[in-house]
C-alpha positions as CSV (number, residue, x, y, z in Angstrom):
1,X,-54.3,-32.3,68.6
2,X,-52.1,-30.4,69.8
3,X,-49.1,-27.6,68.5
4,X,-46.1,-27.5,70.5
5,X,-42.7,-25.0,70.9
6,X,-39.6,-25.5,71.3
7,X,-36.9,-23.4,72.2
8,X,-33.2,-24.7,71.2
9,X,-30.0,-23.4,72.6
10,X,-26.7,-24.1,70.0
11,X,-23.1,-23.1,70.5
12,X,-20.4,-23.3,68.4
13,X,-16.7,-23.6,69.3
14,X,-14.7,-22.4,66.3
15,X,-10.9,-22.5,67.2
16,X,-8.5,-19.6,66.1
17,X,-6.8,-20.2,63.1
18,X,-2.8,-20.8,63.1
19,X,-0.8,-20.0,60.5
20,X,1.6,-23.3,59.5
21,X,4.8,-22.7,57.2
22,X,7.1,-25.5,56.1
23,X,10.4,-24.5,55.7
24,X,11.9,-27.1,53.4
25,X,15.1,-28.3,54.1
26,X,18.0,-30.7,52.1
27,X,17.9,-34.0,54.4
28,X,20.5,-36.0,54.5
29,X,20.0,-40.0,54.2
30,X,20.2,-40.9,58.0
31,X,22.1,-44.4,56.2
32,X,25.4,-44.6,54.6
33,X,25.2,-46.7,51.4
34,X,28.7,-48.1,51.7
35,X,30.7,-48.9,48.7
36,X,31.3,-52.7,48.2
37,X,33.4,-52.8,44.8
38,X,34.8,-50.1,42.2
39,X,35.3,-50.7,38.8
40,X,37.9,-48.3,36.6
41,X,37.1,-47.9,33.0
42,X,36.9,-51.3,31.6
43,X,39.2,-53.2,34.4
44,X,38.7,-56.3,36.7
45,X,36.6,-55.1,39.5
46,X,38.1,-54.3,43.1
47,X,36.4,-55.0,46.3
48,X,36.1,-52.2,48.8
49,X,36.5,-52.2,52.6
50,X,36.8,-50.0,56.1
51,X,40.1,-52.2,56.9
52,X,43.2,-52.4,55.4
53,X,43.8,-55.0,53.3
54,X,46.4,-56.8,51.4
55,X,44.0,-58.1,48.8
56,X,43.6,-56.4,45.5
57,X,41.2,-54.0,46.9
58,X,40.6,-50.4,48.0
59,X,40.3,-49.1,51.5
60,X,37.9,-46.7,52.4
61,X,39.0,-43.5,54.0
62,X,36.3,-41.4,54.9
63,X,33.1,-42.6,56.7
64,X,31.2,-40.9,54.2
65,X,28.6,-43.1,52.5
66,X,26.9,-43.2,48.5
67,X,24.7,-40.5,48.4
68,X,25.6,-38.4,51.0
69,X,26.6,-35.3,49.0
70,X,30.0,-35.3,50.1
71,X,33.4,-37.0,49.2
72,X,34.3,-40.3,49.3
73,X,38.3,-41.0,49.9
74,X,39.6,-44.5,49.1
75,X,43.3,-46.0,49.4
76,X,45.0,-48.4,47.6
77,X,48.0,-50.4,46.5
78,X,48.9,-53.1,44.1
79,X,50.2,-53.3,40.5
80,X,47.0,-54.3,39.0
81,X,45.0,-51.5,40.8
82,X,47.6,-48.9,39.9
83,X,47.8,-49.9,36.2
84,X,43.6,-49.5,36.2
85,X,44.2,-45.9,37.2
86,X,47.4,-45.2,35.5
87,X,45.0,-45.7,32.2
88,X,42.5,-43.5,33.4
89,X,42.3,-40.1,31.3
90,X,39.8,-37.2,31.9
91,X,36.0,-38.7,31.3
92,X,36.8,-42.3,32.3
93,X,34.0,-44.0,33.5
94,X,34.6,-45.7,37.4
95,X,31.3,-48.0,38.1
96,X,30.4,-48.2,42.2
97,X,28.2,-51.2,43.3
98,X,26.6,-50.2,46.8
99,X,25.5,-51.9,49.6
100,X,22.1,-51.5,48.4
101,X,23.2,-53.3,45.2
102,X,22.8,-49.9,43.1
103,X,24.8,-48.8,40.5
104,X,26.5,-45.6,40.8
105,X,27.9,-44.2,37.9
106,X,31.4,-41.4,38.1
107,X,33.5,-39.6,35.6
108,X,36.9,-39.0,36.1
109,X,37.3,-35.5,36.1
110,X,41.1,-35.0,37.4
111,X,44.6,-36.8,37.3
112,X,47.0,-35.3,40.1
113,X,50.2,-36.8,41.1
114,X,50.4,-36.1,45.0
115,X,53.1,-36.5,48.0
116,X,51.6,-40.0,49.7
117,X,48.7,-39.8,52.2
118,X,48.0,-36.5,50.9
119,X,44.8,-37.2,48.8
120,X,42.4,-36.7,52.1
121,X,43.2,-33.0,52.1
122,X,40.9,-33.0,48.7
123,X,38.2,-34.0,50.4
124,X,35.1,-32.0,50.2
125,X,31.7,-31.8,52.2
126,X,30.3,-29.8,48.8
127,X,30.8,-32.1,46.2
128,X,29.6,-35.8,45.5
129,X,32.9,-37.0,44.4
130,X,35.5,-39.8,44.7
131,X,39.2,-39.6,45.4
132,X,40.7,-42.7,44.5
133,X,44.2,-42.9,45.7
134,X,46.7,-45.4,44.2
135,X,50.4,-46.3,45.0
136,X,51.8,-49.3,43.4
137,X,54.6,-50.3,46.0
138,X,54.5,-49.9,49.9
139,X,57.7,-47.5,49.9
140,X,56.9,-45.4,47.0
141,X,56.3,-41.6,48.4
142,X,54.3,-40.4,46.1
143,X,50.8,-41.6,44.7
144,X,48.2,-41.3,41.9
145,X,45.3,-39.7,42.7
146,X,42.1,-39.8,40.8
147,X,38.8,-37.3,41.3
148,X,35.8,-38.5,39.6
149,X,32.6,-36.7,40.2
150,X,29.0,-38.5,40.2
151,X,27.1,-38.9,36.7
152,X,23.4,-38.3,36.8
């Protein structure tokens, strides 16, 4: 028989403690949704794009995109497109299909009457909002503007 002892040596490494804060901050999508057609109260729909066009469509101003938290600007002309918002009153409903195929949902929320190529100077980085701008003739000098802001 026999007893034995042992002797044991232990170390511990503790490391210091740091103090981590998160600091949370409003991101913006690093996408643009883009906008492919807009609908105006219970009008046709009209498609949407970055160039101009001579189709019964809308012309995208601004390089903002759906969801960004800022304005949107579009341009357009046409006799059907300016009798869809020559009917629009305050609370009109305008219907945005995206790029991502989501719905977006606006109310119109002001009707101004505006010297033409004017409507960009509405544009603001604050507000989720779309100007719509409308002339019915190329040589007409002024334009109808709508202002719809989004509907949660």
């Amino acid at each position: 028989m026999g007893i034995g002892l042992g002797l044991g040596v232990t170390i511990s490494v503790i490391s210091p403690r740091s103090n981590v804060q998160a600091v949370p901050q409003q991101s913006t999508p690093s996408y643009g949704v883009s906008i492919e057609s807009i609908q105006i109260g219970s009008s046709d729909e009209f498609s949407v794009t970055v160039q101009p066009s001579v189709s019964r469509g809308l012309q995208q101003l601004s390089s903002s995109g759906l969801g960004s938290r800022s304005s949107i600007v579009l341009s357009g002309a046409g006799s059907s497109l300016y009798e869809a918002g020559s009917e629009a009153t305050l609370g009109t409903s305008v219907t945005v299909l995206g790029s991502n195929n989501g719905i977006y949902s606006y109310s119109v929320t002001q009707v101004l009457s505006r010297e033409r190529g004017q409507a960009k100077s509405l544009m603001t980085d604050t507000k989720d909002e779309l100007i719509i701008a409308l002339h019915r003739y190329p040589w007409d000098t002024t334009e109808l503007v709508l202002i719809a802001s989004y509907r949660q």
